[in-house]
C-alpha positions in Angstrom: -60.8 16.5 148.3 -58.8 14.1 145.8 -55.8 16.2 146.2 -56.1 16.2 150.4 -56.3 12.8 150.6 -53.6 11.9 147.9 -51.4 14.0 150.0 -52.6 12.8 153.2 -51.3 9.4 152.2 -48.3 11.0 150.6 -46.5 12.5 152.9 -46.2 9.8 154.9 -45.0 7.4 152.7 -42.5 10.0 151.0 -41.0 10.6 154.9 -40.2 6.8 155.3 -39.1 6.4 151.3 -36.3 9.5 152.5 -35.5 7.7 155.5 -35.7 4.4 153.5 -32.8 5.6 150.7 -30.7 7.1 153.5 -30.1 4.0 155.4 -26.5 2.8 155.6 -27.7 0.1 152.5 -28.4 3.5 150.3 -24.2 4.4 151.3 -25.0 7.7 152.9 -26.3 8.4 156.4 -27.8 12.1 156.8 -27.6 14.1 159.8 -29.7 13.9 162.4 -31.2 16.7 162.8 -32.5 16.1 159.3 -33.7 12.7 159.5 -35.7 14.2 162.8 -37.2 16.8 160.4 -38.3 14.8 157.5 -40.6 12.5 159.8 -41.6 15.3 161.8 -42.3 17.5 158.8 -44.2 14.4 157.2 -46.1 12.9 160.1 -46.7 17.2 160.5 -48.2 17.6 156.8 -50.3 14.2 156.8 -52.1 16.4 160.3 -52.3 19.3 158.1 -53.8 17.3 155.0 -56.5 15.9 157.4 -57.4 18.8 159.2 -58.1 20.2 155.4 -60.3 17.2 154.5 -62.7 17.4 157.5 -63.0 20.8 157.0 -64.0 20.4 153.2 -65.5 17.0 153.4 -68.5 18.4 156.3 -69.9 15.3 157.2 -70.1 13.6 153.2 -69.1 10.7 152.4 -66.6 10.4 148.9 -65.4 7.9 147.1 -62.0 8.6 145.2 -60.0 6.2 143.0 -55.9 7.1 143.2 -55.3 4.3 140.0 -56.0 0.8 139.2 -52.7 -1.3 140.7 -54.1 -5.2 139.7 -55.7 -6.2 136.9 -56.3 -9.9 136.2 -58.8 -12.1 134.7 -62.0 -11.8 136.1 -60.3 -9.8 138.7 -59.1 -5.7 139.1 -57.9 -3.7 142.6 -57.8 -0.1 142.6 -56.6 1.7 145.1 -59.4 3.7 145.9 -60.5 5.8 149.3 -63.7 6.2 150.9 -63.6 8.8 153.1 -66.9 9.2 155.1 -67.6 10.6 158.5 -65.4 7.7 160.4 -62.9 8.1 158.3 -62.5 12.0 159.3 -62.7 11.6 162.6 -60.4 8.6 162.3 -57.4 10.3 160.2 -57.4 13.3 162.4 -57.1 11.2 165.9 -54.5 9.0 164.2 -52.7 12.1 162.0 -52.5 14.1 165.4 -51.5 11.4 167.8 -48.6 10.3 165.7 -47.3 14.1 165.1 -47.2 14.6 168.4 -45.6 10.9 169.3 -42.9 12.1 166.8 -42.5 15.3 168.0 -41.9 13.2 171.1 -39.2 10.6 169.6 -36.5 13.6 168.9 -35.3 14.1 172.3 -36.4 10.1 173.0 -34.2 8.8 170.8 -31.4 11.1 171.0 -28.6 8.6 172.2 -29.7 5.8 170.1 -27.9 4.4 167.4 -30.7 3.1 165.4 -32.6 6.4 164.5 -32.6 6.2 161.2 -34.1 3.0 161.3 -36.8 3.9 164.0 -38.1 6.9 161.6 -38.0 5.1 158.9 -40.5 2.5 160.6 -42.4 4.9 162.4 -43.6 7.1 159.1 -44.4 3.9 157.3 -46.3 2.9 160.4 -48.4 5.9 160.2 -48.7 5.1 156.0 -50.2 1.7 156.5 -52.4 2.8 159.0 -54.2 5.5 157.3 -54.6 3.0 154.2 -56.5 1.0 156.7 -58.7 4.1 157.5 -59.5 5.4 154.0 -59.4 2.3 151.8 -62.6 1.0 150.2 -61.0 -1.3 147.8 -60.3 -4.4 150.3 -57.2 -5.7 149.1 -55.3 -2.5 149.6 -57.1 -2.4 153.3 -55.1 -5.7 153.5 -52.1 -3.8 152.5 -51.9 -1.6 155.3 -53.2 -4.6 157.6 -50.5 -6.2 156.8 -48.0 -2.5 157.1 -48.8 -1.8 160.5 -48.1 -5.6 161.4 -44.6 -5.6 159.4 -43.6 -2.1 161.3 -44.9 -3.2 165.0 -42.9 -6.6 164.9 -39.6 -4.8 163.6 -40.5 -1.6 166.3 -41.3 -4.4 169.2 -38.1 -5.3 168.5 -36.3 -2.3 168.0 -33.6 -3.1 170.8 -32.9 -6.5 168.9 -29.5 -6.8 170.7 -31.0 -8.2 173.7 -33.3 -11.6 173.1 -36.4 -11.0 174.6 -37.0 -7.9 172.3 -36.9 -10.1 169.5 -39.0 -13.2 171.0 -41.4 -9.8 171.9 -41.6 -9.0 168.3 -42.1 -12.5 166.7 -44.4 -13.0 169.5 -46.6 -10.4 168.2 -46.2 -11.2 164.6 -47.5 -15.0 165.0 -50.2 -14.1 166.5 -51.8 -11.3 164.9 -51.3 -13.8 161.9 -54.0 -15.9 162.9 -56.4 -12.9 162.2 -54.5 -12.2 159.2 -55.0 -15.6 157.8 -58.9 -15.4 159.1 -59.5 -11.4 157.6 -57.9 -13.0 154.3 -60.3 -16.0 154.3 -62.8 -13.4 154.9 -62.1 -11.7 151.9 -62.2 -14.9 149.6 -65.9 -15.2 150.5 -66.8 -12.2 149.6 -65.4 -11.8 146.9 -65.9 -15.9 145.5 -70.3 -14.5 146.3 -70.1 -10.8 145.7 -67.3 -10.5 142.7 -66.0 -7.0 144.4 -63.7 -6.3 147.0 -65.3 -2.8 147.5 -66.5 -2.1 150.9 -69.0 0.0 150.2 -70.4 -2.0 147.4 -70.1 -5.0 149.9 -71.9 -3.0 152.3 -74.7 -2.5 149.9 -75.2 -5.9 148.6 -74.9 -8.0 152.3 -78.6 -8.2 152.7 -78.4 -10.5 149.8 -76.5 -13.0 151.4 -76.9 -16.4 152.3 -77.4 -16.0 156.2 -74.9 -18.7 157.2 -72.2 -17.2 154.9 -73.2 -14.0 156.7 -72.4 -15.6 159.8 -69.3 -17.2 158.9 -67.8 -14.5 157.7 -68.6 -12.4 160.6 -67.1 -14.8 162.6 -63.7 -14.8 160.4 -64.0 -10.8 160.9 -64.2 -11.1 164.9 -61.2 -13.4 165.1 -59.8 -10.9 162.9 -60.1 -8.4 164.9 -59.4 -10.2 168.3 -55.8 -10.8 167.0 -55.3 -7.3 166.1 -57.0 -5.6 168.7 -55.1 -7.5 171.1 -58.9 -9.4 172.6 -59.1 -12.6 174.3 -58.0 -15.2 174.1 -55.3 -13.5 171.6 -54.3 -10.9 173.7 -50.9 -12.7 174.8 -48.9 -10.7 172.5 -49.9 -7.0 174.0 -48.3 -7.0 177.4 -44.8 -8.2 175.8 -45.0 -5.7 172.6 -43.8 -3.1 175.7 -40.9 -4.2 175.0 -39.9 -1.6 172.5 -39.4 2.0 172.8 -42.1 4.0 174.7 -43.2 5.8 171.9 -44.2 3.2 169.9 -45.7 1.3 172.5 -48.1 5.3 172.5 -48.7 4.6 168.8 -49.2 1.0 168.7 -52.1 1.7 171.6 -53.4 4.9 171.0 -53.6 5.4 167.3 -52.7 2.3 165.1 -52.0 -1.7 165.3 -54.6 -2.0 168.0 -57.2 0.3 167.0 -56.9 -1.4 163.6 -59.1 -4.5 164.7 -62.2 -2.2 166.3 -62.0 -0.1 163.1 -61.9 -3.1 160.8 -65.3 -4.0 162.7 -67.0 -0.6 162.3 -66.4 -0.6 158.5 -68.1 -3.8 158.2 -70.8 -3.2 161.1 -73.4 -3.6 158.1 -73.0 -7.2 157.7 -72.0 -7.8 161.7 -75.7 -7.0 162.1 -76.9 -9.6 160.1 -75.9 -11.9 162.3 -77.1 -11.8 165.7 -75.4 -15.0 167.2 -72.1 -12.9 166.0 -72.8 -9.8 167.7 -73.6 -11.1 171.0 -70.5 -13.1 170.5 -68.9 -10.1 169.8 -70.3 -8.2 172.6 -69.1 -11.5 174.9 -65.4 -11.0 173.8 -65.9 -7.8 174.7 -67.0 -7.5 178.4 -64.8 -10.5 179.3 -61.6 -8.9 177.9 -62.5 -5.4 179.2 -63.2 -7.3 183.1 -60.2 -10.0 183.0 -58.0 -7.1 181.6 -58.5 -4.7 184.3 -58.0 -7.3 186.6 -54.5 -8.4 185.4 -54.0 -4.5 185.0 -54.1 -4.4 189.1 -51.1 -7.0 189.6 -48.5 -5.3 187.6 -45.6 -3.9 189.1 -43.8 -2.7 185.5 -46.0 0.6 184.7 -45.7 0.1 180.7 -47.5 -3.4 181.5 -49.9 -1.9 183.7 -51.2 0.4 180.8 -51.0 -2.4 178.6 -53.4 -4.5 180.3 -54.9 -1.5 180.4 -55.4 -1.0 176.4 -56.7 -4.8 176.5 -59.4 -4.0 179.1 -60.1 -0.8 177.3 -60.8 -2.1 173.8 -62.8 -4.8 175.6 -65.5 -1.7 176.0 -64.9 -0.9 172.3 -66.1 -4.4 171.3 -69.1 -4.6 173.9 -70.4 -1.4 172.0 -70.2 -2.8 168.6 -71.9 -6.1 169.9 -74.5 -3.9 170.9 -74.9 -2.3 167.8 -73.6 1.2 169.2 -70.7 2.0 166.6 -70.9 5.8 167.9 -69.9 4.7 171.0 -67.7 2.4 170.5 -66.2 5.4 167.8 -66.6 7.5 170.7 -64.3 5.6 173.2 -61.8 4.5 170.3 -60.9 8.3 170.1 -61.2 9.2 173.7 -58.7 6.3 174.6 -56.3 7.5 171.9 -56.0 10.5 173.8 -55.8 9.7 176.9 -53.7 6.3 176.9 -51.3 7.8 174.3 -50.9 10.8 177.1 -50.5 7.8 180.1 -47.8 6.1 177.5 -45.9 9.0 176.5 -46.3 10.0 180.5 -44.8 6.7 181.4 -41.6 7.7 179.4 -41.2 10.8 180.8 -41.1 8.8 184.4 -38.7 5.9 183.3 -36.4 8.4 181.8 -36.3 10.4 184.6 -35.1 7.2 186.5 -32.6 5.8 184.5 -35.1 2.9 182.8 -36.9 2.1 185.7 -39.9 0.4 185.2 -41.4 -0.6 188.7 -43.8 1.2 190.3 -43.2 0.5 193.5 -39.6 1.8 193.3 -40.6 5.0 192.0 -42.5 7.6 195.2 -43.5 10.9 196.1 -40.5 13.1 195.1 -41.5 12.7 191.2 -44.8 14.7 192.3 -43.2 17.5 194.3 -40.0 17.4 191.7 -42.1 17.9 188.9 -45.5 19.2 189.3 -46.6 19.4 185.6 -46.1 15.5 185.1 -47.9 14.3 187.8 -51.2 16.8 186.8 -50.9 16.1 183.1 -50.2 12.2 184.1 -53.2 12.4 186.9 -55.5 13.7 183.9 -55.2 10.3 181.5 -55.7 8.9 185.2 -59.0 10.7 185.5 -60.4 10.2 182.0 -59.4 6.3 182.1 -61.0 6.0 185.0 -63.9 7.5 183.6 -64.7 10.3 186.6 -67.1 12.5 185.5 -66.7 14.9 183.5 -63.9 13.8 181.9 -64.0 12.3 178.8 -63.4 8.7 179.6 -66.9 8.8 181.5 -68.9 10.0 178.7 -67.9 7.5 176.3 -67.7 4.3 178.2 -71.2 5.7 180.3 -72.4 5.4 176.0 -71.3 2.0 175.7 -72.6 1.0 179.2 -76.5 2.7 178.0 -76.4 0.6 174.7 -75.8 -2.5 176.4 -78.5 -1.5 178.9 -80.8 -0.8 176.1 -80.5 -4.3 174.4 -82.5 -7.1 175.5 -82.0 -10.6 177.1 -80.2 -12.1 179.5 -77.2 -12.8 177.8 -76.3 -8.8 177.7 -78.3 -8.8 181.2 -74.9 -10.8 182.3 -72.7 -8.8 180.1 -73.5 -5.7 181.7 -72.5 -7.2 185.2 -69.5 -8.2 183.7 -69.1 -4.5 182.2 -69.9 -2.4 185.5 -67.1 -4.7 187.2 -64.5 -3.5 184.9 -65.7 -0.2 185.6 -65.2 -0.3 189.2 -61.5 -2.7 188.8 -60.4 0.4 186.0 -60.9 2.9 188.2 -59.1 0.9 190.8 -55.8 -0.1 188.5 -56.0 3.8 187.4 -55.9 5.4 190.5 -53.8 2.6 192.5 -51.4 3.5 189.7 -51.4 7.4 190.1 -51.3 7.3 194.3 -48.0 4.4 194.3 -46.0 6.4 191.1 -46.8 9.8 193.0 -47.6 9.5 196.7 -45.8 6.3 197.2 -42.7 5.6 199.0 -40.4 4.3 197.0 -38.6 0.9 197.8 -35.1 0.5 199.2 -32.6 0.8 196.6 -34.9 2.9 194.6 -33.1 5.6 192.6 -32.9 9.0 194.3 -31.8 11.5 191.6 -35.1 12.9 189.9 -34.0 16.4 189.9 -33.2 16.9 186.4 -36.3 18.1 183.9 -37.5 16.0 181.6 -36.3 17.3 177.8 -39.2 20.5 177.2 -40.7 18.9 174.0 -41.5 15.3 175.6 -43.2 17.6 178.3 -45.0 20.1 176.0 -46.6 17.4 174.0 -48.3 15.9 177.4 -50.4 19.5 177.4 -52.1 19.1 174.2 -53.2 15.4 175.2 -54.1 16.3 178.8 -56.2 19.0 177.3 -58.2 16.5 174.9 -58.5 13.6 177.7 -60.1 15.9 180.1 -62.8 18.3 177.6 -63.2 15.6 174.6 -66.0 14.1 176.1 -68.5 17.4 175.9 -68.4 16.7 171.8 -70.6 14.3 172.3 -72.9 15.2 174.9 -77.0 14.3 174.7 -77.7 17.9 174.0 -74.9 18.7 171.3 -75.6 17.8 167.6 -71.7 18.3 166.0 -70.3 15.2 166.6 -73.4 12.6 166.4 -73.5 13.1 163.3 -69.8 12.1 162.3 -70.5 9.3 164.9 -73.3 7.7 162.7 -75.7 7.9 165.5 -77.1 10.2 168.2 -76.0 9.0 171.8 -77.9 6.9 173.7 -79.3 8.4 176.5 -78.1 6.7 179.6 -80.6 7.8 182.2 -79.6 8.7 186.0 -79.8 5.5 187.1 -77.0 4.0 184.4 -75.0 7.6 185.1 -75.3 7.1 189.0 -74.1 3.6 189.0 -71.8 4.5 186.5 -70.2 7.3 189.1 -70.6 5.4 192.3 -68.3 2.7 190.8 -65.8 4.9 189.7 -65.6 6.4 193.1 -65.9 3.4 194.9 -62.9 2.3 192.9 -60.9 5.5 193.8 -61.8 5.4 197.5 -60.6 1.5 197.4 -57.3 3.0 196.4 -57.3 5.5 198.1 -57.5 3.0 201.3 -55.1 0.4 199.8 -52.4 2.6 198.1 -52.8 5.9 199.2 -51.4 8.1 201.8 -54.2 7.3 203.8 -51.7 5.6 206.7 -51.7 9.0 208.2 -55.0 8.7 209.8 -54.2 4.7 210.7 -56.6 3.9 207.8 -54.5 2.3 205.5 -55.0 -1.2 204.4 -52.6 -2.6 201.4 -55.0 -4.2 198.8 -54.2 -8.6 199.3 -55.3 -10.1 196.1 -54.1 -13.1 198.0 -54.2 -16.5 195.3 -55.1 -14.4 192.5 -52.0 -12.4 192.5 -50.2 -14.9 190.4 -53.1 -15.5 187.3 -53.3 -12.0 187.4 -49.7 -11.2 186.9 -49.3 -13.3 184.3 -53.0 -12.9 182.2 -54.2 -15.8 183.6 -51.5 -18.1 182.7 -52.5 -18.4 178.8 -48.9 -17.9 178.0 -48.1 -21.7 180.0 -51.2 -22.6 178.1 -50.2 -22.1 174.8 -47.0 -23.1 175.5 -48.1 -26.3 176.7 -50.9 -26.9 174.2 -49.7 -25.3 171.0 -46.3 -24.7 171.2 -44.7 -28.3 172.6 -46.5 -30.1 170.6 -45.5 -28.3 167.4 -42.3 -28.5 168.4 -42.4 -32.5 169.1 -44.0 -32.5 166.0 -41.7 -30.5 163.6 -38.9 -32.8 165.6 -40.6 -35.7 164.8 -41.1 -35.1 161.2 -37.4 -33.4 160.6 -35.5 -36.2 162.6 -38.1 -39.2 162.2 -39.7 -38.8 158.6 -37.0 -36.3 156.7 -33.6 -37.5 157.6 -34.5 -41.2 158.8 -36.9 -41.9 155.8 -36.8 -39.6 152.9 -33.2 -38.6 153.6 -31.9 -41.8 153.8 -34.0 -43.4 151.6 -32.9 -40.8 148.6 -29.6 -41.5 149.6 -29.7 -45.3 149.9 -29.1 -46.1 146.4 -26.2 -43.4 145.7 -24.3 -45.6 149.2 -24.8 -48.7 147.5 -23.6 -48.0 144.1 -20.4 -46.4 146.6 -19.9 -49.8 148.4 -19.7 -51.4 144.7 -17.4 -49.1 143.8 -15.3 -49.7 147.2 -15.6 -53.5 146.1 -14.7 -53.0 142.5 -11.6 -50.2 143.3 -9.9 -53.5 145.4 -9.5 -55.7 142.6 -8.2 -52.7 140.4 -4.8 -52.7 142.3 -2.9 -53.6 139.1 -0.6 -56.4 141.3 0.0 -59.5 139.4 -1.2 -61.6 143.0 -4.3 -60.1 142.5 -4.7 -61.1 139.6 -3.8 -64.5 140.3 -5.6 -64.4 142.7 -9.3 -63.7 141.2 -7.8 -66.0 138.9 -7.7 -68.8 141.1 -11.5 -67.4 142.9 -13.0 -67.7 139.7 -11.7 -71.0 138.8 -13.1 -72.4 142.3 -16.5 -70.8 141.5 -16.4 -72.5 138.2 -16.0 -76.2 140.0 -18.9 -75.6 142.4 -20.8 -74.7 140.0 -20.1 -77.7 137.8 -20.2 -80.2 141.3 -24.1 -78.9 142.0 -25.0 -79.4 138.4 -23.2 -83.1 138.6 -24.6 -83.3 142.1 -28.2 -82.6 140.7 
């Protein structure tokens, strides 16, 4: 096991040190061809190296120490692993998601000019997420936090030539920095009460704690996790992050920056459950993110935005699970959705390329579905299983979610679950809405024509793969099977007919809607477009909380930093440092004038000094 997880890290991190030392700054720029096959071949071997772990590990939990990397007073970090049952299922969703997004990249990135530079990022991307996944010593978890934040800002802004890219990245650097800076205060309390950064021996010794430090610190993790996970009211930076390659924007949603948060929760689930007032608030953050999400997701025109509002709604029901106490389901859905979205993503590429970079739904149509049958099926798949139509996998892990949040008591999760089943019904809407414009649509005036050409064959053949998992992943984890409850940490609630029948009749509901609204219903004079009428402008933009922070946070820190730069720094401190330098200068200018070496000036200080010498002896006369 100690030599599959060394490796498992290893090849990762060796594929972007290669790439590293072959960047123009190293003075020699490899083929490639080559530079394609060292982060294929290492994104490949970190798959391999999982695969090998699950199978040896069966279910056990193991704690492995790689070396001791920080040693101070009172104070040592190791990096060591703890590989459990999350863990397992974890590594091999993330190992086999990013293969396959490489795989992907080669014919992606073909004509760009920054290849080297994208591997490069993309295997250290997958390195700093799989720390996050298999660390138990808490400081090197931090180092992979902070990884996968570094290489999403730089792979946001990839296309840094053009300004919004790079307002994109920053974007999304300052603001998962707020849950960096709350995940790091985090840490100091634990470690300031516990003396150990371990998670595991944190997890054993939280019962000890003083209940409002329990609380506190749940409440640092949450926020945490909101900024990662892309939750609101932090989830401003998502919908922009589309701005870099498709690709990444697969791997950023599907199998690493934003799946970082909800696993960052799971690991410490122990103490969240200490703390009731947390996990309700928790559970709140949740079912409002997964309802506003899915309603922003149904104004979007661009498709990568559509899908990102999608993530946001979607990791909404990640967070209502774990603030119901369900971490298998909210496991469950974490792996489910980085099948299917990854497949939607990588889907969405296939489309823009196909039409020179266009991003618009509405200017795409019908011809994409008769031109090229096996996107539109693999594409209507990550439909089906993010809608959550039975029995696709999508509707066995959020129907989980929806029965633990049943089974919890109160009106507070009462109001949650309202909340919940209208997300259900608005993500079945967005999905489908979605699949019926892109495929059965007619596209707008101006639209472009040419979508004969094929996709390149491996961005196609890794759609099967995905399409395969969205649609069958969800009979792992049935009521009756055993196999995967077990990595899950707990059996699956049993929803009951009445939870699956709602459940269903939502989802279809939401599918006939769009069916009515979007679909090629106009044949039977049935037709009516879908008016969201004064909503239509929140929606498109998230409800507006870009103006707000704008208008709360940023203009003011502006007029502040002005303020203290102009007003305090170069009107006070500046001048005032520098007031005593231009006064011994305006002596000097004095002093240099009588230095002229003229015999009339000399004469006349002469004759100055002789008058001064009078007064002064006519006021002492005078007195």
């Amino acid at each position: 096991m100690y030599l599959y997880l060394t490796f498992l890290l290893l090849f990762p991190l060796a594929g972007a040190i290669i790439q590293l030392a072959c960047l123009p700054l190293g003075g020699y720029r490899p083929p490639r061809r080559l530079a394609e096959a060292v982060a294929c071949l290492a994104s490949f071997g970190a798959l391999a190296m999982a695969v090998l772990a699950f199978a040896a590990g069966h279910g056990g939990t193991f704690h492995l120490v790689l070396r001791k990397w920080l040693t101070l007073p009172g104070f040592t970090s190791e990096m060591s692993l703890l590989y459990d049952p999350q863990a397992a299922l974890m590594g091999l969703m993330v190992t086999l998601v990013a293969f396959l997004v490489h795989l992907y990249s080669v014919p992606f990135m073909r004509k760009e000019e920054g290849w080297l530079r994208y591997f490069f990022l993309l295997n250290l991307f997958l390195f700093s997420m799989l720390v996050i996944v298999l660390a138990d010593d808490l400081l090197f978890l931090f180092l992979g936090w902070e990884g996968v934040g570094f290489c999403s800002y730089a792979l946001i802004g990839f296309w840094y030539q053009e300004p919004a890219n790079c307002r994109a990245g920053r974007k999304a650097f300052l603001v998962t920095r707020i849950g960096d800076a709350a995940l790091l205060t985090a840490l100091a309390l634990l470690f300031s009460r516990l003396g150990t950064l371990s998670l595991s021996g944190i997890n054993l010794q939280v019962a000890g704690l003083p209940p409002h430090l329990v609380e506190l610190t749940g409440y640092l993790l949450l926020v945490a996790a909101m900024a990662k996970s892309a939750q609101m009211p932090l989830q401003v930076w998502l919908p922009d992050a589309m701005a870099g390659p498709t690709p990444v924007s697969a791997l950023i949603h599907a199998a690493t920056m934003v799946t970082a948060g909800v696993y960052l929760l799971i690991r410490f689930l122990p103490l969240l459950t200490l703390a009731p007032r947390v996990m309700l608030t928790l559970a709140a953050v949740g079912a409002v993110t997964a309802l506003l999400g899915a309603a922003s997701a149904l104004a979007q025109r661009d498709i990568k935005r559509v899908l990102a509002y999608s993530t946001i709604s979607h990791v909404g029901f990640m967070f209502l699970g774990l603030g119901a106490g369900d971490m298998g389901g909210a496991l469950f859905h974490l792996l489910v959705h980085g099948f299917f979205k990854s497949l939607l993503f990588l889907g969405a590429g296939c489309l823009i390329m196909l039409l020179d970079g266009e991003h618009d739904i509405f200017r795409m149509g019908g011809k994409l579905r008769r031109c090229h049958p096996a996107l539109f099926w693999t594409f209507a798949a990550g439909i089906v299983s993010l809608a959550g139509v039975p029995p696709a996998s999508g509707f066995f892990s959020k129907g989980e979610i929806l029965a633990a949040v049943f089974q919890q008591s109160g009106i507070g999760y009462r109001f949650l679950l309202v909340l919940a089943l209208a997300a259900v019904l608005l993500s079945s809407l967005y999905g489908f809405r979605l699949l019926l414009i892109v495929f059965f649509g007619q596209p707008a005036p101006g639209a472009p024509q040419d979508v004969k050409r094929p996709p390149p064959f491996l961005m196609v053949a890794v759609l099967y793969p995905l399409a395969l998992l969205a649609l069958t992943s969800g009979l792992l984890n049935l009521p009756s099977s055993t196999w995967l409850s077990g990595y899950l940490g707990s059996p699956a609630p049993q929803p009951g007919w009445i939870m699956n029948s709602l459940d269903t009749l939502l989802v279809l509901g939401g599918l006939g809607l769009a069916w009515l609204s979007y679909g090629p219903a106009d044949r039977l004079g049935l037709r009516n477009p879908l008016s969201l009428g004064a909503l239509h402008g929140p929606l498109l933009s998230g409800f507006g909380l870009d103006r707000l922070y704008l208008t709360c946070v940023a203009r003011p820190y502006r007029v502040l930093a002005d303020l203290l730069w102009r007003g305090v720094d170069e009107r006070l401190v500046h001048r005032g440092l520098l007031a005593p330098g231009y006064f011994l200068s305006w002596c000097g200018q004095i002093l240099r004038r009588a230095s002229t070496g003229l015999l009339s000036t000399g004469l006349q200080g002469l004759l100055l000094g002789a008058a001064a010498i009078f007064c002064l002896l006519a006021l002492r006369w005078w007195s």
